[in-house]
Backbone as CSV, one residue per row, in Angstrom:
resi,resn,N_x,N_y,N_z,CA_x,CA_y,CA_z,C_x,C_y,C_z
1,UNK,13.096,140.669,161.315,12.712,141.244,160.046,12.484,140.090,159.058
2,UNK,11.309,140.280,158.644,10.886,139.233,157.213,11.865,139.313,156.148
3,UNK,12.305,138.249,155.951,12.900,137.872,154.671,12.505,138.758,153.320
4,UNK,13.228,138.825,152.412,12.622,140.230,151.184,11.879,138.851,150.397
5,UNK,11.077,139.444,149.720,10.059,138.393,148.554,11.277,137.799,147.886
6,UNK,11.068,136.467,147.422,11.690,136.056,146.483,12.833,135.327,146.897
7,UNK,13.590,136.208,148.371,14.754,135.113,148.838,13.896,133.738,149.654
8,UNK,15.389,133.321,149.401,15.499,132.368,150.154,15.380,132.367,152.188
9,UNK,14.050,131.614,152.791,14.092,132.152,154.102,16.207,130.823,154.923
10,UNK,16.411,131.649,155.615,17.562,130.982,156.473,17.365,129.797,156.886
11,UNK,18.087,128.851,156.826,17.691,127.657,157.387,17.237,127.850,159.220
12,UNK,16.285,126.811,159.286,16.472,126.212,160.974,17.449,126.195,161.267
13,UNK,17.266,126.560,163.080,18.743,125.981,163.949,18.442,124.706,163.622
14,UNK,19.768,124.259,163.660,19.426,122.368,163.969,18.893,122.417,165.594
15,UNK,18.192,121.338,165.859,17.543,120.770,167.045,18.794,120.288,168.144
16,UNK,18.561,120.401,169.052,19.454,119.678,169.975,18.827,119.028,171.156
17,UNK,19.614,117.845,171.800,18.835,117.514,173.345,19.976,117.602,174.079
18,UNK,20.276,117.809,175.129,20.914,117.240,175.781,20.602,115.901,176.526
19,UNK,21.717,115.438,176.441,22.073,113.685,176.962,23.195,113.422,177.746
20,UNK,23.659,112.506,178.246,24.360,111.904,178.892,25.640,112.461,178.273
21,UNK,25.596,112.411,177.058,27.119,112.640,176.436,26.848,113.817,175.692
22,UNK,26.022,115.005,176.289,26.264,116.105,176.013,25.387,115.946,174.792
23,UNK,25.158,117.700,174.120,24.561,118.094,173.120,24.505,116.942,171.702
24,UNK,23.030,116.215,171.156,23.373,115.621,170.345,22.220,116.263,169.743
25,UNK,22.359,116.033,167.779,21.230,116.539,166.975,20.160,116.002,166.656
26,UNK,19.226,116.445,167.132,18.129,115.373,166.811,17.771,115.736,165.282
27,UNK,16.746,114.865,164.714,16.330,115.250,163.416,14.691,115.893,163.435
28,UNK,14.353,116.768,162.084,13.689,117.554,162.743,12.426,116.750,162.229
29,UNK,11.058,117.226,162.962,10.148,116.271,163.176,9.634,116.219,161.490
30,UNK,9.226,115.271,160.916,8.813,114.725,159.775,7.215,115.104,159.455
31,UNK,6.032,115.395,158.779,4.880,115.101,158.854,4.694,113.968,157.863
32,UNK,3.819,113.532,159.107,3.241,111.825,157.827,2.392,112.280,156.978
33,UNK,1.813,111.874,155.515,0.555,112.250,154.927,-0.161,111.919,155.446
34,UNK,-1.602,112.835,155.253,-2.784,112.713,155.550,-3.185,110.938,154.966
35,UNK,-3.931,110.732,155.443,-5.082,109.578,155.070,-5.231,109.988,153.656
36,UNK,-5.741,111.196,153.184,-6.316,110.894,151.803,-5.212,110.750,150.845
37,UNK,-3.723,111.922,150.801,-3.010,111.382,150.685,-2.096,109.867,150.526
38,UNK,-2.328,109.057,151.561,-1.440,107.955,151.193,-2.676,106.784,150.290
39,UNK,-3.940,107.180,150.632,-4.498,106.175,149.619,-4.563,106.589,147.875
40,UNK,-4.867,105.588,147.178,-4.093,106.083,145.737,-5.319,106.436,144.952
41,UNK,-5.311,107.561,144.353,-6.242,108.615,144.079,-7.318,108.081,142.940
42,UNK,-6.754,106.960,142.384,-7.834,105.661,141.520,-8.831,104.863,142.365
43,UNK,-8.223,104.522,143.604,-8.968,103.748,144.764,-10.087,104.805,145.440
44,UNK,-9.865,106.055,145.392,-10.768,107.471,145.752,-11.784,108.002,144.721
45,UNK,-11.052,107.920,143.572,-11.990,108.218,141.909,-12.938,106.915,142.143
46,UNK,-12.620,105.501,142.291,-13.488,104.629,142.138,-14.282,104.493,143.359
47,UNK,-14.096,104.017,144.502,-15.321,104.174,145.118,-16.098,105.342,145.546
48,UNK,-15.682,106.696,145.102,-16.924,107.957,144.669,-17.594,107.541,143.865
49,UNK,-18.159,106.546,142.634,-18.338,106.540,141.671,-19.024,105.353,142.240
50,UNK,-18.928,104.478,142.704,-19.713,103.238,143.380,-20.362,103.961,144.411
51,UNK,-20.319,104.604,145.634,-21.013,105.632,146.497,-22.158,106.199,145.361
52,UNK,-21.723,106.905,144.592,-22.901,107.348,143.511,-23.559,106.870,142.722
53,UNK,-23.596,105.653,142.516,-24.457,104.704,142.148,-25.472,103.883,142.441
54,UNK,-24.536,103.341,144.005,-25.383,103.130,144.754,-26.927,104.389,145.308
55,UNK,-26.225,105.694,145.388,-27.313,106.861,145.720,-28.352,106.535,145.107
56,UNK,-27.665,106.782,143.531,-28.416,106.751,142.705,-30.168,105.444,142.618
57,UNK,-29.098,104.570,142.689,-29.994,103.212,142.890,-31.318,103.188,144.161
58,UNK,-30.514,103.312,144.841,-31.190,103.676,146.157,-32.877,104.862,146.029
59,UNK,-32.771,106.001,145.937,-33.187,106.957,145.215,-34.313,106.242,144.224
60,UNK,-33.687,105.810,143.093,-34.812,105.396,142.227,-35.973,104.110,142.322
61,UNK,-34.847,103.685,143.718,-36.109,102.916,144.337,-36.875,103.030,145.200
62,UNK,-36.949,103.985,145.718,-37.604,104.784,147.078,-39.021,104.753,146.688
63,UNK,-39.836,104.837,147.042,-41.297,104.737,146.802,-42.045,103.642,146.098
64,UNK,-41.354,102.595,145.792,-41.794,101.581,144.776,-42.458,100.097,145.391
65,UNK,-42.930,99.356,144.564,-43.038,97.813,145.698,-43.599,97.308,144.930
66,UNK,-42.899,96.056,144.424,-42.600,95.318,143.243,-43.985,94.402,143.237
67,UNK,-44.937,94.348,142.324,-46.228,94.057,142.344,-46.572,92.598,143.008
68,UNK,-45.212,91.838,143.174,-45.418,90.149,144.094,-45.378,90.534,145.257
69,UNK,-45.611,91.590,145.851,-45.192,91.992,147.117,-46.379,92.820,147.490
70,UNK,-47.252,93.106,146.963,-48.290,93.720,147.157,-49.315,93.351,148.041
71,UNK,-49.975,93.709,149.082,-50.629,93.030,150.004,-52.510,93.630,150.079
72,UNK,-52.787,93.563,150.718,-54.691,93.798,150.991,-53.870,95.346,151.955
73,UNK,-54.574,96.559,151.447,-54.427,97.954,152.268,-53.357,98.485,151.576
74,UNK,-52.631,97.753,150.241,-51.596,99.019,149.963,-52.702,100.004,148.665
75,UNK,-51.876,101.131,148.631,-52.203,102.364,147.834,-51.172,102.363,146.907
76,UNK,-51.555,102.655,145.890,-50.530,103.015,145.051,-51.179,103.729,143.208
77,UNK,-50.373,104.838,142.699,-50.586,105.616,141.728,-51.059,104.270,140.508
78,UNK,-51.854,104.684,139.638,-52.337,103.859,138.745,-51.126,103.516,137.616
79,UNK,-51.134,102.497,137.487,-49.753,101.945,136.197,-50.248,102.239,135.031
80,UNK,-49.723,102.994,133.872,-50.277,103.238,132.832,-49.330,102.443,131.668
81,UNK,-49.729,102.626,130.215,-48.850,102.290,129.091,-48.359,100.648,129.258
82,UNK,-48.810,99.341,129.911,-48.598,98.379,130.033,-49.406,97.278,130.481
83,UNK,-49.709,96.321,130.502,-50.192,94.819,130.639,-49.473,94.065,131.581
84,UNK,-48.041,94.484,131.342,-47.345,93.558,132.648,-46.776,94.064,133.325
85,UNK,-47.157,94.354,135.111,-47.264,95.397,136.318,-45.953,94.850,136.618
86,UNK,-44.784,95.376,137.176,-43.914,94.439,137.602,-43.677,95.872,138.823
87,UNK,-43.512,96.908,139.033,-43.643,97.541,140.379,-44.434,98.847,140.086
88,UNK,-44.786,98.862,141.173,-45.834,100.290,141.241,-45.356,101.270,142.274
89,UNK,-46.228,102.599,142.291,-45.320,103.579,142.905,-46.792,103.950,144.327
90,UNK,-45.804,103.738,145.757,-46.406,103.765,146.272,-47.518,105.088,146.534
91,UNK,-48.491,105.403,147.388,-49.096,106.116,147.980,-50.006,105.593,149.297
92,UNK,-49.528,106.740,150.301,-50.489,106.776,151.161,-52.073,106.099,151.216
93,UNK,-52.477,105.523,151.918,-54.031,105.307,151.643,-54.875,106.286,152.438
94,UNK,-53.841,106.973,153.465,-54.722,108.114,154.235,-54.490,109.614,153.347
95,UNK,-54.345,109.345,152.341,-54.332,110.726,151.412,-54.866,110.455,150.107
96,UNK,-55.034,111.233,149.458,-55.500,111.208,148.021,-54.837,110.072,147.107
97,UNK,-55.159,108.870,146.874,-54.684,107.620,145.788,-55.567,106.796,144.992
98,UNK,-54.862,106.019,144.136,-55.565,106.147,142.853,-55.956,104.840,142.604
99,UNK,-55.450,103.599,143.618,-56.029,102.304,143.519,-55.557,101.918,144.992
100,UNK,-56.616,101.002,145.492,-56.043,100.214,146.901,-56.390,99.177,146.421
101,UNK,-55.831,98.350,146.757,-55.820,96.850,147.338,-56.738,96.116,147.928
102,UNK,-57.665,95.449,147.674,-58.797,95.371,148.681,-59.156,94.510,149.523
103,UNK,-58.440,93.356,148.769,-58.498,91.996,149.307,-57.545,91.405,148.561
104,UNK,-56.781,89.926,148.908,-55.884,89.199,148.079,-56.396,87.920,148.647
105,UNK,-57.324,86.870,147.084,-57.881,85.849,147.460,-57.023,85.015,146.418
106,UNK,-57.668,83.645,145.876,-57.132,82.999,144.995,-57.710,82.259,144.333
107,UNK,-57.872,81.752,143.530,-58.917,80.733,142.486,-58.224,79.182,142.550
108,UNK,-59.384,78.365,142.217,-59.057,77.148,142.710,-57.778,76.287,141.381
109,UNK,-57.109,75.085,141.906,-56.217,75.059,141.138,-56.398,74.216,139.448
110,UNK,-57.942,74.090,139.452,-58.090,74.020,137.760,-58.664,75.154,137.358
111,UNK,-58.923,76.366,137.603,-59.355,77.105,137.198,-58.465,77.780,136.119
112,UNK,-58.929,77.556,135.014,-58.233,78.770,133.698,-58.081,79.964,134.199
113,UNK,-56.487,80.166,133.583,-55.900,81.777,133.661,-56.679,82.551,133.284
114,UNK,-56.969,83.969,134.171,-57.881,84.816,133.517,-57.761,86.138,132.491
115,UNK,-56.340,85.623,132.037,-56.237,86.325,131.164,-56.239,86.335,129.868
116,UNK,-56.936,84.843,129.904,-57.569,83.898,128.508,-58.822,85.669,128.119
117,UNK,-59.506,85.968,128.475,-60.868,87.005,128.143,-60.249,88.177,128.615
118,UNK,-59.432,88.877,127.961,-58.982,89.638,128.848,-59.870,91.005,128.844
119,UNK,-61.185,90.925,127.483,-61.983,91.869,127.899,-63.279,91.093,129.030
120,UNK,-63.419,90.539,129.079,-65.168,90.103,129.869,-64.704,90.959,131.162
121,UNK,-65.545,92.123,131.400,-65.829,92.916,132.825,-66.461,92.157,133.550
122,UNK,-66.491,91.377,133.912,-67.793,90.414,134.905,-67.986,89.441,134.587
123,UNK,-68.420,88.929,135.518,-68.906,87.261,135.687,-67.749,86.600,135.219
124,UNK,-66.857,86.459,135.678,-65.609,85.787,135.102,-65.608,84.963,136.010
125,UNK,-64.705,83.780,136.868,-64.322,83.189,138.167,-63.312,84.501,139.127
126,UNK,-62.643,84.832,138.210,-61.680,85.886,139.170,-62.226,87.315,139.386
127,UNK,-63.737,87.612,138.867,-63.907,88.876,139.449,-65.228,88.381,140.252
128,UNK,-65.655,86.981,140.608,-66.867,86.507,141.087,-65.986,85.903,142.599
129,UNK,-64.746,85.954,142.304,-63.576,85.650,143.433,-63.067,86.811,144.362
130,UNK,-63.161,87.480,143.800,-63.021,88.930,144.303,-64.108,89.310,145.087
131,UNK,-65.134,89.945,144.260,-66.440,89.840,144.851,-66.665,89.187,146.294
132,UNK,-66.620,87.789,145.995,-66.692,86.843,147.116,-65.989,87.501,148.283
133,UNK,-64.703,88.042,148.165,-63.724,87.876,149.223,-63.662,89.392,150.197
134,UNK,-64.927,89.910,149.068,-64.832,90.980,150.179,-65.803,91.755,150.840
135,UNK,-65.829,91.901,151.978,-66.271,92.149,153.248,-67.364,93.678,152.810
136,UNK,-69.032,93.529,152.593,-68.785,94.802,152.180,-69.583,95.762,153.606
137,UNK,-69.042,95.179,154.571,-69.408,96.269,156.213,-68.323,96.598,156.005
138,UNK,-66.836,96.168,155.910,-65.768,97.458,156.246,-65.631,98.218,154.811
139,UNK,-66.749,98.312,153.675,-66.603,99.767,152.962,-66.441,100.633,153.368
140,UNK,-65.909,101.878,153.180,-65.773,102.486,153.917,-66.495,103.691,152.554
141,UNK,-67.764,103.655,152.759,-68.446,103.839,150.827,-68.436,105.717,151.332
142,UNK,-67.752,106.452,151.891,-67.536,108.130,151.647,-66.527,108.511,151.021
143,UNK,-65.493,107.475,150.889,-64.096,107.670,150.536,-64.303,107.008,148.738
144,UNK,-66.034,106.555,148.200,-65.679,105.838,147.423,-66.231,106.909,146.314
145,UNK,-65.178,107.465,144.941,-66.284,108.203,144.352,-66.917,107.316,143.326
146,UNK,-67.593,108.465,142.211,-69.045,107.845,141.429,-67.839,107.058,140.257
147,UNK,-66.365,107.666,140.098,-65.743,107.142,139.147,-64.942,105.731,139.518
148,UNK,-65.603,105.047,140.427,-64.476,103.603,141.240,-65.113,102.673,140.206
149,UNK,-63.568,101.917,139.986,-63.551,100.774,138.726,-62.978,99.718,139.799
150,UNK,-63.669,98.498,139.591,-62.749,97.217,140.590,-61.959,96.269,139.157
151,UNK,-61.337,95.606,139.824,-60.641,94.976,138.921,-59.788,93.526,139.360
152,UNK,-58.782,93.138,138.889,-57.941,92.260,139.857,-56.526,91.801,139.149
153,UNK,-55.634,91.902,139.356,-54.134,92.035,139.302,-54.120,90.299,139.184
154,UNK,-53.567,89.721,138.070,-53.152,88.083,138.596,-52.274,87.973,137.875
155,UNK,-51.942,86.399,138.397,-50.202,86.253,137.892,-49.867,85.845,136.189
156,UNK,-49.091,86.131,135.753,-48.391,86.333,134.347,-48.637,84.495,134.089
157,UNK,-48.952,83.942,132.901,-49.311,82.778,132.402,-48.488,81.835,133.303
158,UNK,-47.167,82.271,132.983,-45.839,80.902,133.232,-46.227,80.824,134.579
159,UNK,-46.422,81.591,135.325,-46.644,81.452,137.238,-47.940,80.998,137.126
160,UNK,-48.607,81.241,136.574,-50.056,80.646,136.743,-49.839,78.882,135.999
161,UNK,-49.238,78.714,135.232,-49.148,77.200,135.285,-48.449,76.651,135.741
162,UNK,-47.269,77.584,136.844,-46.492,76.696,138.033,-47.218,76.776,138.917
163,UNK,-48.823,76.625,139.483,-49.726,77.032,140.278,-49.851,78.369,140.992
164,UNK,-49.367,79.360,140.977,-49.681,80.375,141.570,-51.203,80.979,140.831
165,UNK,-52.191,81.303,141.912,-53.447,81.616,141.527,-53.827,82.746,142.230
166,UNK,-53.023,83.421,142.799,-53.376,84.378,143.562,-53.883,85.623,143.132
167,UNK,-55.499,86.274,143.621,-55.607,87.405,142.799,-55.617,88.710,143.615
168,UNK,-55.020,89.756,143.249,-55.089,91.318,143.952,-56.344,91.761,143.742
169,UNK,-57.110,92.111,144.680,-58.857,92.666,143.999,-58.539,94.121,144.378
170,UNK,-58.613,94.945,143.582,-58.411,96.078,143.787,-59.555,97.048,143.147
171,UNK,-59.450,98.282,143.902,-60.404,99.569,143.465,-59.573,100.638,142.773
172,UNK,-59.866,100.939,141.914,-58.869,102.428,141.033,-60.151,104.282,140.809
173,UNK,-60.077,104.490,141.060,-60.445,105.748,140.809,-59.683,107.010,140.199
174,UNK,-59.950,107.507,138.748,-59.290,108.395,138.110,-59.019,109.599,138.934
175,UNK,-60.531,110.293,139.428,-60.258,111.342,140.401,-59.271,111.211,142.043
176,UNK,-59.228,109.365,142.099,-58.714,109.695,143.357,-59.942,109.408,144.640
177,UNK,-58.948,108.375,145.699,-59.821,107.990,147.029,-59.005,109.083,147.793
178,UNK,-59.764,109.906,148.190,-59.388,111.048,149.927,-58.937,110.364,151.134
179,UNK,-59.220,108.851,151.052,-58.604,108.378,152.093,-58.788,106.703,151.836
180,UNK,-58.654,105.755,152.895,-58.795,104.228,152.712,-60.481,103.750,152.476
181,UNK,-60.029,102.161,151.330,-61.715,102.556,150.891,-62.337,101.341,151.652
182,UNK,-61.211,100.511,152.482,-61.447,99.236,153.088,-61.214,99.934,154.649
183,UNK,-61.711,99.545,155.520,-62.030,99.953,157.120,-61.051,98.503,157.377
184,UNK,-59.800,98.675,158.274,-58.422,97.865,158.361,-58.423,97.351,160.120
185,UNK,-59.680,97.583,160.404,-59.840,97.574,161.868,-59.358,95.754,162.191
């Protein structure tokens, strides 16, 4: 019969073994704490909180690729509201995107930064460099619409007078390329 609510339940028998010298009491078995238990609940608050940061971090960098890293065939959404690109957000080039990459050439090492004119559309060295560098049998001119702007990505002054001359020649289209506008064969 169950104990009535509220009492007290009867103690355990004590345990016994028998041994050599007859009935002795053993003690009754103990439970250890759990794992989460014995670690100290500040050491658990804090690295949840580093775990989620890291997510976090992780996450907000997922799709991105920091514009020195940019190569000939990437895709990526057009950068708006700025002058100085420092990462862009990727896209597919076999789907609908909004600038590729077309070529990555470089200008020779007296050539003035071209961001001395930063309006002249043409005839500059770095869009006559561009031009130059690219191949126009692998157009791939179905994927190209009537709204394609070329252009070219180069490096920020201070890198350009530690010699870096390297230029991104790229294609942008407002409506969008349906697929790659360079043939990668």
């Amino acid at each position: 019969m169950p104990p009535a609510p509220g009492a007290t339940p009867p103690p355990a028998p004590p345990r016994v073994a028998l041994g050599a010298e007859g009935a002795v009491s053993v003690p009754a078995p103990t439970e250890s704490p759990s794992l989460l238990q014995r670690v100290p609940k500040k050491l658990l608050i804090g690295g949840g909180v580093i775990v989620v940061l890291l997510l976090i971090g992780w996450f907000a960098g997922r799709g991105k690729t920091n514009a020195d890293d940019l190569q000939a065939g990437d895709c990526f959404e057009a950068p708006t509201g700025t002058d100085d690109i420092r990462d862009v957000k990727d896209q597919s080039c076999d789907g609908l995107h909004e600038v590729e990459i077309l070529v990555v050439t470089s200008l020779p090492a007296g050539a003035a930064w071209p961001g001395l004119d930063p309006f002249a559309l043409s005839d500059t060295p770095a869009t006559d460099a561009c031009f130059d560098a690219i191949d126009p049998t692998l157009l791939n001119l179905d994927n190209v619409p009537d709204d394609t702007l070329e252009g070219h990505f180069y490096p920020a002054q201070d890198a350009w007078d530690d010699g870096d001359r390297k230029l991104l020649c790229y294609a942008q289209s407002a409506t969008g390329f349906p697929g790659p506008v360079m043939n990668r064969e």
